[in-house]
C-alpha positions in Angstrom: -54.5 24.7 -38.1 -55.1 21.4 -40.2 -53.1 19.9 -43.0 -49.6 19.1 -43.3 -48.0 22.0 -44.0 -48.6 24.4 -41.5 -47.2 24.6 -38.2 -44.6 22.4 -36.3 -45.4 19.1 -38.9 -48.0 17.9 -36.2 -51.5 17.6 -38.1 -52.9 14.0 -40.4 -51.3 13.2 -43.3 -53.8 13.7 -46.6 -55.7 10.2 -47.7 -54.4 8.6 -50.7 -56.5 6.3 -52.2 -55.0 3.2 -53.7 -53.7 2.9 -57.2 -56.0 0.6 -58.9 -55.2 -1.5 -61.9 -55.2 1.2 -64.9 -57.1 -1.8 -67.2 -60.3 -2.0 -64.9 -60.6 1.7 -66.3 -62.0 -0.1 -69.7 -65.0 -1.2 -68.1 -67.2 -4.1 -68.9 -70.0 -1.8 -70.7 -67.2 -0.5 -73.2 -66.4 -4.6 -73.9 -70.0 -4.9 -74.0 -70.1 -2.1 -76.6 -67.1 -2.5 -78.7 -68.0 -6.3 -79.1 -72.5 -5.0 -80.0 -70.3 -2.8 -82.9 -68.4 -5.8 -83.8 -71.6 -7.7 -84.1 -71.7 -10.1 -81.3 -75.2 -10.6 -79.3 -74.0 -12.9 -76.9 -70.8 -12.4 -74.5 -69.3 -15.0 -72.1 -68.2 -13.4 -68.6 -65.0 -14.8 -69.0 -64.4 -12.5 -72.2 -63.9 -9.3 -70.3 -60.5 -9.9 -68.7 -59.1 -11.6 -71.7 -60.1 -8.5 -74.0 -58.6 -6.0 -71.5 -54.9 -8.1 -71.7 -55.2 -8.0 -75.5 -56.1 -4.1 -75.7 -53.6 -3.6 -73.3 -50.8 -5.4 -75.7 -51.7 -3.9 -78.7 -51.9 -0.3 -77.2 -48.3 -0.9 -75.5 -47.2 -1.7 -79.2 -48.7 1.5 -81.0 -47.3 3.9 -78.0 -44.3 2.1 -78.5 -44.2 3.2 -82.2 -45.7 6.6 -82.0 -43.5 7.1 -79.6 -40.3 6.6 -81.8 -41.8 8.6 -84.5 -42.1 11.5 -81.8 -38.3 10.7 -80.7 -37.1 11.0 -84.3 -39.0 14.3 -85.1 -37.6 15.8 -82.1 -40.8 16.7 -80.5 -42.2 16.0 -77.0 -45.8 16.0 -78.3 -47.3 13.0 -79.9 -49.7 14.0 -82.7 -52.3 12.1 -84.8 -50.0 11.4 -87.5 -47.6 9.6 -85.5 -49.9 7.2 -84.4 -51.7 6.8 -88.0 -48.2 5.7 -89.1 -47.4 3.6 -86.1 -50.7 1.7 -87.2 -49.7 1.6 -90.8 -46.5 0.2 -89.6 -48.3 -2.9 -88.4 -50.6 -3.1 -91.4 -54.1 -1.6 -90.1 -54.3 1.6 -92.1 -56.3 4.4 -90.7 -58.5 7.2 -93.1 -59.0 10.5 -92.4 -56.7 12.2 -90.7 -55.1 14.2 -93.3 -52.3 11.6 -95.0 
């Protein structure tokens, strides 16, 4: 029998693969494409790992305040309208989600 589980505990531990850095998730292609929407043609190599700290701050800021909305309702579910008002909060209003 294989596997940890079974038997006397003799048998390999499973294989974990290391954690790797959740912000090399946002990949290079989906700067590349956020910055072709914004209308840039040219980016500098340098740009990527700046832009994933900077996403990463302002996405720790709107969780943050969705987050407290969630708290205040009593809920453990974050839905769309916290978040559009965690935005509005910080002056970036967001259309169409039913406000």
């Amino acid at each position: 029998m294989s596997g940890k589980g079974k038997g006397k505990g003799f048998g390999k531990a499973k294989h974990r693969s290391k954690e790797k850095d959740v912000l090399t998730g946002i990949t290079k292609p989906a700067i590349r494409r956020l910055t072709r929407r914004g209308g840039v043609k040219r980016i500098s190599s340098t740009i990527y790992p700046q832009t994933r700290e900077v996403l990463k701050a302002f996405l720790d800021v709107v969780i943050r305040d969705s987050l407290i909305y969630t708290d205040h309702a009593q809920r453990k579910t974050v839905t769309s309208q916290d978040v559009v008002y965690a935005l509005k909060r910080q002056g970036k209003t967001m259309y169409g989600f039913g406000i």
